[in-house]
C-alpha positions, 0 to 999 in steps of 0.5 A: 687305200690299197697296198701297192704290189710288189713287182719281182724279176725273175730269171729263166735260167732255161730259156730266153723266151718263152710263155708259160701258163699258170695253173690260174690260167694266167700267161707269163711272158719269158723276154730276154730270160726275163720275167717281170710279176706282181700278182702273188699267185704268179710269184708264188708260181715261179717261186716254186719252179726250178727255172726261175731265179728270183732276182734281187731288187736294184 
């Protein structure tokens, strides 16, 4: 049985929307400053990247 992903919300403190392009090739969508991921090479992205906060878990 496979471990579910974690999903994370990130905030772009830079703009409301957007698309950004990983370097996998994979799409992210920016809606209302927020972003919502599970992928680990999509989080390890946006981990690293100076526009996003990473939002705590409600």
């Amino acid at each position: 049985m496979s471990k579910a992903q974690p999903i994370v919300t990130y905030w772009d403190k830079a703009y409301k929307s957007r698309v950004l392009i990983t370097p996998e090739d994979r799409t992210l969508v920016v809606d209302n400053h927020q972003v919502i991921i599970s992928e680990p090479d999509e989080i390890a992205y946006l981990d690293k990247h100076a526009d996003f906060e990473r939002q705590k878990e409600a």
